[in-house]
C-alpha positions in Angstrom: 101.4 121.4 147.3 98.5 122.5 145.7 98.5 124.2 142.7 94.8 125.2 142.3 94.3 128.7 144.1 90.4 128.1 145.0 90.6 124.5 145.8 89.8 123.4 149.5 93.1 122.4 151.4 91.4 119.1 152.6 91.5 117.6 148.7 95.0 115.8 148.9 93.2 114.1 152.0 89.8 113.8 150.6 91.7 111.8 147.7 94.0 109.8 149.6 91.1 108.4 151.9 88.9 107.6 148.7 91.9 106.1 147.1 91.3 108.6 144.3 94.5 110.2 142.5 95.2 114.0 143.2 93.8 115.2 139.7 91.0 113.2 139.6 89.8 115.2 142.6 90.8 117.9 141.1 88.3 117.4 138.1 85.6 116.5 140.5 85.9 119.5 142.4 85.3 121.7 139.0 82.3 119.7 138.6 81.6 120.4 142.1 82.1 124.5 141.1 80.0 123.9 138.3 77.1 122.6 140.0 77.1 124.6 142.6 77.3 128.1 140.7 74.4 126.5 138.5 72.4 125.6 141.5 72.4 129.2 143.7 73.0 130.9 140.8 76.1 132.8 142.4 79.6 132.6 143.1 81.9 133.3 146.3 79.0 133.1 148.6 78.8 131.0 151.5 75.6 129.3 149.7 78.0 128.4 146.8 81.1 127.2 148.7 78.2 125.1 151.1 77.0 123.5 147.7 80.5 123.4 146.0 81.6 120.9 149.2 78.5 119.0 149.7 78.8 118.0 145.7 81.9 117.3 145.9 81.7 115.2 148.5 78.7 113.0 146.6 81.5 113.0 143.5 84.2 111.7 145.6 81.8 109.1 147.3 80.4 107.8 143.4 84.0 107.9 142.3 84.8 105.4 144.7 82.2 103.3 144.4 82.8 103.3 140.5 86.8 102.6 141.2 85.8 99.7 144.1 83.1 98.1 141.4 85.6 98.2 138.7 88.2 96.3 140.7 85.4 93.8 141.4 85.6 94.3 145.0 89.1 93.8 145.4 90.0 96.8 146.0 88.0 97.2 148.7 89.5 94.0 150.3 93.1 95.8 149.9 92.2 98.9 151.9 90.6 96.9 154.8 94.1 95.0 154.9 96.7 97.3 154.8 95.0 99.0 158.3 96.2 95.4 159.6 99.6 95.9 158.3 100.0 99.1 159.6 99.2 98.0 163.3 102.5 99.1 165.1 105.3 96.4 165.9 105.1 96.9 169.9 101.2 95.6 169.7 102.1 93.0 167.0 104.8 91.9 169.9 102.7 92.3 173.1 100.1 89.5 171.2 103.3 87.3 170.5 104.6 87.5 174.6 100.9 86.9 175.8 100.7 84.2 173.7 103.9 82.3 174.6 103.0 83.4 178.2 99.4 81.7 177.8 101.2 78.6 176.3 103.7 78.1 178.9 101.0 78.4 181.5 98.8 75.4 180.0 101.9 73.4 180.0 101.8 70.1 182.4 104.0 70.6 185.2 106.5 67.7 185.0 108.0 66.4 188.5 111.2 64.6 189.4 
């Protein structure tokens, strides 16, 4: 759950797909507050919450460039390959049984 009351909903996400923890995300999105009430010079206005989001997206995004370049691209490597290990079973099998199926077809037909 979230325990911030005025941080968006989407921030658990927003962190889990930068590969961010929780209350890192959380201190990027009081930067984000920051910057925007400095830049419209307001608060609870759609302006700020517009600003607010579109900063905290550009945090989020250097944050995980900085994380990616600190793991010397490995990191980046890892997140690519889990996708490939979370392909379901039934396709994972349906490539095995065409391939068998392919196999036995291109074997020589043996008479007598």
């Amino acid at each position: 759950m979230n325990k911030m009351p005025h941080s968006p909903m989407l921030l658990p996400w927003l962190a889990k797909k930068a590969g961010i923890p929780l209350h890192r995300a959380e201190v990027l999105w009081h930067a984000a507050q920051r910057h925007a009430a400095h830049a419209t010079g307001e608060t609870e206005t759609h302006a700020y919450w517009s600003a607010a989001m579109d900063r905290l997206l550009e945090l989020v995004a250097a944050e995980r460039l900085r994380e990616d370049a600190a793991s010397f691209g490995w990191r980046r490597w890892t997140r690519l390959n889990t996708g490939i290990w979370q392909a379901p079973l039934a396709v994972l099998d349906a490539l095995t049984v065409n391939n068998v199926r392919g196999w036995r077809l291109m074997k020589p037909i043996q008479l007598g």
